[in-house]
DSSP file (Angstrom, degrees, kcal/mol; ACC not computed):
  #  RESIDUE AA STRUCTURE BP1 BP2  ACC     N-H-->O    O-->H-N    N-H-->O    O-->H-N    TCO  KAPPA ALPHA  PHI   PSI    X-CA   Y-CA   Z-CA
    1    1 A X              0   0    0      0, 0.0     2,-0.4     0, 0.0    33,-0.2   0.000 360.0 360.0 360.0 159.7    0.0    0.0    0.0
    2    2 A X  B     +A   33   0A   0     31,-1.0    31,-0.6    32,-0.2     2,-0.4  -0.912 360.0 170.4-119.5 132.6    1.0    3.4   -0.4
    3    3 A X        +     0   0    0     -2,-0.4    29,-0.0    29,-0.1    27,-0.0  -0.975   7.3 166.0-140.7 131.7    0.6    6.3    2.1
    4    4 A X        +     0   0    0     -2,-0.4     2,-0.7     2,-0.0    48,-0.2   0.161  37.0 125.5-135.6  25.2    2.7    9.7    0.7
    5    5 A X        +     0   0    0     46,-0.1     2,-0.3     3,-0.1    46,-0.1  -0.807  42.5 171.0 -88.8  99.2    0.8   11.9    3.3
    6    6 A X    >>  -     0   0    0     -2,-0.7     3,-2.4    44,-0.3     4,-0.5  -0.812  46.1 -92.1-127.9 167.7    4.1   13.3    4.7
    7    7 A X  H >> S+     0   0    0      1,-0.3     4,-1.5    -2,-0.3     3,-0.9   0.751 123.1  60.4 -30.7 -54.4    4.7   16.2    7.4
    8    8 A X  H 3> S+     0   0    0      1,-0.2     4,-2.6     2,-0.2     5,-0.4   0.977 108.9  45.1 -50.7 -45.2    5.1   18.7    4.9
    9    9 A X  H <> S+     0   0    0     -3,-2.4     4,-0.5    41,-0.3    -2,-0.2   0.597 106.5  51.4 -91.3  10.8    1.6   17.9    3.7
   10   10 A X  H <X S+     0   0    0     -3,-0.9     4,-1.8    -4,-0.5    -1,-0.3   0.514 109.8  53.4-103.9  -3.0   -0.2   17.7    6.6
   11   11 A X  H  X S+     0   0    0     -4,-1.5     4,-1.4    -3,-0.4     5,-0.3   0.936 111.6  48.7 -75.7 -72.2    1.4   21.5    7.6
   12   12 A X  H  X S+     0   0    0     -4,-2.6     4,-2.1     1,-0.2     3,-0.3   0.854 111.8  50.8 -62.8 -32.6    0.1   22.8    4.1
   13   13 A X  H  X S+     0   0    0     -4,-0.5     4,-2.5    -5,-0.4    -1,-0.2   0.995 108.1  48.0 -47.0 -57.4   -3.3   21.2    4.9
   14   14 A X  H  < S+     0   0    0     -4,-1.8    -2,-0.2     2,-0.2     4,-0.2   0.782 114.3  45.8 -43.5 -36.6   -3.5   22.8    8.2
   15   15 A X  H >< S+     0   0    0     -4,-1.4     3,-1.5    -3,-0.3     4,-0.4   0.819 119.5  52.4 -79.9 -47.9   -2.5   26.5    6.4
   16   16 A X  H >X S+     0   0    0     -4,-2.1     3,-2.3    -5,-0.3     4,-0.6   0.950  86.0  70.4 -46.8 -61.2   -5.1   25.3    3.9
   17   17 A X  G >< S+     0   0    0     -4,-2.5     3,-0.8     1,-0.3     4,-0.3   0.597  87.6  70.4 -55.4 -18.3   -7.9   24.5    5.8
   18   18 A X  G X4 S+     0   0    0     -3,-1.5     3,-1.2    -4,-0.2    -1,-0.3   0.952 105.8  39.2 -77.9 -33.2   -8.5   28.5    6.6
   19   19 A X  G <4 S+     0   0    0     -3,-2.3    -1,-0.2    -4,-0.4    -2,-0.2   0.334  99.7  71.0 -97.1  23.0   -9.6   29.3    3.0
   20   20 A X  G X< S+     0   0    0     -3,-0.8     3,-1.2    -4,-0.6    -1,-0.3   0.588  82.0  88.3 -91.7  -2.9  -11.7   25.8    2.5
   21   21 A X  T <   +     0   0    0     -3,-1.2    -1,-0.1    -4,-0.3    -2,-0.1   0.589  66.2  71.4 -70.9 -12.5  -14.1   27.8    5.1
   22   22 A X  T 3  S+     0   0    0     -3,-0.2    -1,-0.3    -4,-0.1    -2,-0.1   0.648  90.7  75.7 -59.4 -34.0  -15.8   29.4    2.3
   23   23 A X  S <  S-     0   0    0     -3,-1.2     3,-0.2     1,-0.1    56,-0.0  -0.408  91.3-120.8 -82.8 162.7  -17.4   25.7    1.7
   24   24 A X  S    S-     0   0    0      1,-0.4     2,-0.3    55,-0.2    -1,-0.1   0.228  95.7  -6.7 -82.0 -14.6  -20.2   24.5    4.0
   25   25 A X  S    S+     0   0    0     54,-0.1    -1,-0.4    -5,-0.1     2,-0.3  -0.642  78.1 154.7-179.8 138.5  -17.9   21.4    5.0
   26   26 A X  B     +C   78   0B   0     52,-0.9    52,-1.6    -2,-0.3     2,-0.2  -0.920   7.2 150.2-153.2 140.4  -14.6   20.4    3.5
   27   27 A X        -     0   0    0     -2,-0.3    50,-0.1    50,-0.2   -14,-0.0  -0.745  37.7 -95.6-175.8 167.8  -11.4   18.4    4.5
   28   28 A X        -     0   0    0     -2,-0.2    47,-1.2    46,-0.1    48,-0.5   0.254  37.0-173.1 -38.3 150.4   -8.7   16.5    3.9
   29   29 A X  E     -D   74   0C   0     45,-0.2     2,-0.4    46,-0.1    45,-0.3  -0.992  13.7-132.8-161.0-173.4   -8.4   12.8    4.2
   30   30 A X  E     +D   73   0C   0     43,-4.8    43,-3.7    -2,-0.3     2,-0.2  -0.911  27.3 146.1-121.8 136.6   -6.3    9.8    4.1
   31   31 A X        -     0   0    0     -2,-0.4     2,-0.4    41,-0.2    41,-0.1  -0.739  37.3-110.5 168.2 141.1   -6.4    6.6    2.7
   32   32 A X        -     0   0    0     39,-0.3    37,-3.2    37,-0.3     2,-0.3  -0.623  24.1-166.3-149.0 100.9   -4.6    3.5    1.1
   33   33 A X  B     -AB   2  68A   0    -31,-0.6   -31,-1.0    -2,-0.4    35,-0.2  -0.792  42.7 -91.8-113.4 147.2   -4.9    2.5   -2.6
   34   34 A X        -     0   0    0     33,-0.6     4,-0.5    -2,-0.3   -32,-0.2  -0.062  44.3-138.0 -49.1 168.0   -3.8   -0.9   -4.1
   35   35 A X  S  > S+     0   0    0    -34,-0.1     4,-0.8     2,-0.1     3,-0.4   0.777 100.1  68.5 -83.9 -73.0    0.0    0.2   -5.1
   36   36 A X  T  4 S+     0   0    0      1,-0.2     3,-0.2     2,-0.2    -2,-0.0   0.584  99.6  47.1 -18.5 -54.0   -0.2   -1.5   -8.2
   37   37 A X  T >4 S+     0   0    0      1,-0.2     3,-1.2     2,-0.2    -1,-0.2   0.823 107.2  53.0 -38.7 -68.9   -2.9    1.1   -9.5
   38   38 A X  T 34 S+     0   0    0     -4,-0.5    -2,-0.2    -3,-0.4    -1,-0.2   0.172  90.1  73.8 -73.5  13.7   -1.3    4.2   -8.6
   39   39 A X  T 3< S+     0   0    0     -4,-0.8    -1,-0.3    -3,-0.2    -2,-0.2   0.508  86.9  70.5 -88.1 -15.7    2.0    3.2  -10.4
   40   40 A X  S <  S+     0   0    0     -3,-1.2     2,-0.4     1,-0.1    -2,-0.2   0.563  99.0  65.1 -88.3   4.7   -0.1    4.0  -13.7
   41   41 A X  S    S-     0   0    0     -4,-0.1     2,-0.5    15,-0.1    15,-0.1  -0.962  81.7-111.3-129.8 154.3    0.0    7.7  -12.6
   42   42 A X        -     0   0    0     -2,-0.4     2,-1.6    13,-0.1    13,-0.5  -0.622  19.5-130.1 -63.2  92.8    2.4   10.4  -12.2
   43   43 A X        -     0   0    0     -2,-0.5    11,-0.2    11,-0.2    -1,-0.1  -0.436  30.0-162.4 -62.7  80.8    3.3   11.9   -9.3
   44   44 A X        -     0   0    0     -2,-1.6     9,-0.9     9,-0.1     2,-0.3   0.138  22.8-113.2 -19.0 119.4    3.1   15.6   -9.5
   45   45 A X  B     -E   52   0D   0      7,-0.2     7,-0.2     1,-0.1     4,-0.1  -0.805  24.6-174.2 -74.9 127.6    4.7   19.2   -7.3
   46   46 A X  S    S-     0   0    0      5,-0.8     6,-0.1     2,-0.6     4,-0.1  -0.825  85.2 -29.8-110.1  59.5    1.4   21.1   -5.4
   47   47 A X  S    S-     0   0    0      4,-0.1     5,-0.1     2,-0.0     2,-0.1   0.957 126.1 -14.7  90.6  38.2    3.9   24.0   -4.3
   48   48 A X  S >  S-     0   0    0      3,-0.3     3,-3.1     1,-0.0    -2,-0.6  -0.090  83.6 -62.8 161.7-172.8    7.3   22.4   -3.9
   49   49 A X  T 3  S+     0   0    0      1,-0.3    -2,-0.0    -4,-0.1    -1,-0.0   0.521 121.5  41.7 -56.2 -26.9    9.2   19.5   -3.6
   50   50 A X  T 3  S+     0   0    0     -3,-0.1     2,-0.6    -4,-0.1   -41,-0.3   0.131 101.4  70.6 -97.6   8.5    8.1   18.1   -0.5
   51   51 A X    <   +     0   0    0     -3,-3.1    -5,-0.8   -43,-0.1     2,-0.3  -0.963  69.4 156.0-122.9 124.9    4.5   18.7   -1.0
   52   52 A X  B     +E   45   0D   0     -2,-0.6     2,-0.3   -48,-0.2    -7,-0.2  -0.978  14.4 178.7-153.1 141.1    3.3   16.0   -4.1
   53   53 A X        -     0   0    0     -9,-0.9     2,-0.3    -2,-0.3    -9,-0.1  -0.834  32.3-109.3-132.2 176.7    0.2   14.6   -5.0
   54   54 A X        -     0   0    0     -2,-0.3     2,-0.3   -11,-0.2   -11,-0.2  -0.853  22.8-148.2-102.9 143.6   -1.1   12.2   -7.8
   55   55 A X        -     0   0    0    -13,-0.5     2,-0.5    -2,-0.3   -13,-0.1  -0.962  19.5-173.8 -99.7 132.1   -3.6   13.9  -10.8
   56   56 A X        -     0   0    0     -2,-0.3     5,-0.1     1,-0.1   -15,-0.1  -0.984  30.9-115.8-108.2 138.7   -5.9   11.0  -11.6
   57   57 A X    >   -     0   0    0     -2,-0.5     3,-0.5     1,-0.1     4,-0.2  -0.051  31.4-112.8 -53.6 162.0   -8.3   12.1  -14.8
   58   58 A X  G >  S+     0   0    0      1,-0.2     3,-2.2     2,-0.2     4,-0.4   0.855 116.0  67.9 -70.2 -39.6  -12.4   12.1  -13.4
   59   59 A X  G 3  S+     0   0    0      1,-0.3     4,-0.2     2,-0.1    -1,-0.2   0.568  91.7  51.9-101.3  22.8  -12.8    9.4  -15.5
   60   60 A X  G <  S+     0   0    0     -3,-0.5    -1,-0.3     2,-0.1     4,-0.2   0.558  80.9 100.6 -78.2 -30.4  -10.7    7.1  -13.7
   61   61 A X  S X> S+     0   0    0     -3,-2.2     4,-1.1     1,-0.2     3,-0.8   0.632  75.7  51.4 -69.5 -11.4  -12.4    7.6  -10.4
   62   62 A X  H >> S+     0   0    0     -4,-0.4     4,-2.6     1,-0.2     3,-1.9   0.992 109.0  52.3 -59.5 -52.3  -14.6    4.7  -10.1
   63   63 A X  H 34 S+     0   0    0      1,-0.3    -1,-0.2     2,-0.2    -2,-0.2   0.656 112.9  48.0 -66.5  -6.4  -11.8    2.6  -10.8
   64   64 A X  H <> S+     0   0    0     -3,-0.8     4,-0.7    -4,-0.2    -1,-0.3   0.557 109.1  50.8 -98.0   1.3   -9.8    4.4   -7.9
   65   65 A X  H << S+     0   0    0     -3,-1.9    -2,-0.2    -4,-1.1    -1,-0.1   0.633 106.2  50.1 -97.9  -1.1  -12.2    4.2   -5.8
   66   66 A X  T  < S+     0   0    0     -4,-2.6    -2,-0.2    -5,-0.2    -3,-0.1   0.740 107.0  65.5 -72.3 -12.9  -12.5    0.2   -6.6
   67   67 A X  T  4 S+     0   0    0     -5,-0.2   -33,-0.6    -4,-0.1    -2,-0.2   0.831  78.5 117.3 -68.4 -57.8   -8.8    0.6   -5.9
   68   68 A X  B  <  -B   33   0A   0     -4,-0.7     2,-0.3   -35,-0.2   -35,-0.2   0.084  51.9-152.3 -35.7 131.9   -9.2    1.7   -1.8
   69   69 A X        -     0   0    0    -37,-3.2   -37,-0.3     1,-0.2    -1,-0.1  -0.787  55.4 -48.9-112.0 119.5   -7.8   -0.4    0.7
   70   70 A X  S    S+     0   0    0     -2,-0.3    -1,-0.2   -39,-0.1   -38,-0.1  -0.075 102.8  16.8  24.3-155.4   -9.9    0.0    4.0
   71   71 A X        -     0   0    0      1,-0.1     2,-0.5   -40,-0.1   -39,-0.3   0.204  52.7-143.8 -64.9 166.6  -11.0    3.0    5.7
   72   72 A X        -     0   0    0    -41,-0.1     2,-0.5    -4,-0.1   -41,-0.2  -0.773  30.4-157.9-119.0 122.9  -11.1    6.6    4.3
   73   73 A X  E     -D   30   0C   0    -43,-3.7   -43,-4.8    -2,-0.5     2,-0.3  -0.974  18.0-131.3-126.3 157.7  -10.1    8.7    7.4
   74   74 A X  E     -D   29   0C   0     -2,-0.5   -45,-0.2   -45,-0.3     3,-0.1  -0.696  20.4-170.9 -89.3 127.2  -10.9   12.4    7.7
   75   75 A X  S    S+     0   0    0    -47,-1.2     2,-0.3     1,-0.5    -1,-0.2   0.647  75.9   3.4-121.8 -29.6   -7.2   14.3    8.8
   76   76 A X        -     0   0    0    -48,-0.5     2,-0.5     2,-0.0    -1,-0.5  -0.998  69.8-136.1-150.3 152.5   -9.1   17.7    9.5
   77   77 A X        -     0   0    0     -2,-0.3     2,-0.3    -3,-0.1   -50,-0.2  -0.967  14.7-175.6-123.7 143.1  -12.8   19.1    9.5
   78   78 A X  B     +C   26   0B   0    -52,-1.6   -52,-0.9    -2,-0.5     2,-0.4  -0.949   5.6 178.3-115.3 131.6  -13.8   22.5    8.0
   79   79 A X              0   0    0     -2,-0.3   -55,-0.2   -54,-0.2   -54,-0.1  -0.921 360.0 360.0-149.0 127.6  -17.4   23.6    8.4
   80   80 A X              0   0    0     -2,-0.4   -55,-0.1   -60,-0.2    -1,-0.1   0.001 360.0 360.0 -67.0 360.0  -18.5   26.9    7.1
């Protein structure tokens, strides 16, 4: 499994989370896709080197979410 949720990116969540207040409920979360899956995409810089996420196209996401490996956990709540 793959977890890349690493210090740096739970700091830029936290910094985030003040303009997701604009939403009536937003936040982050965490959660553990097949490895296998996510080697067919590219890992991507969100605002430097230590901060990286994966772009998966929309029309992939059923198949990443058939991908998910137990629970989806919630790392912060935002409520507006």
């Amino acid at each position: 499994m793959i977890d890349h949720m690493t210090d740096r990116n739970d700091q830029w969540l936290g910094r985030s989370l003040m303009a997701l207040r604009q939403l009536e409920f937003q936040g982050p979360t965490r959660f553990e896709v097949v490895t296998d899956f996510m080697q067919r995409y590219q890992m991507h810089e969100a605002g430097g080197s230590e901060l990286t996420e994966w772009w998966i196209p929309a029309e992939d996401l059923e198949d990443l979410n058939d991908h998910i490996v137990g629970p989806i956990e919630l790392v912060a709540e935002v409520r507006g």
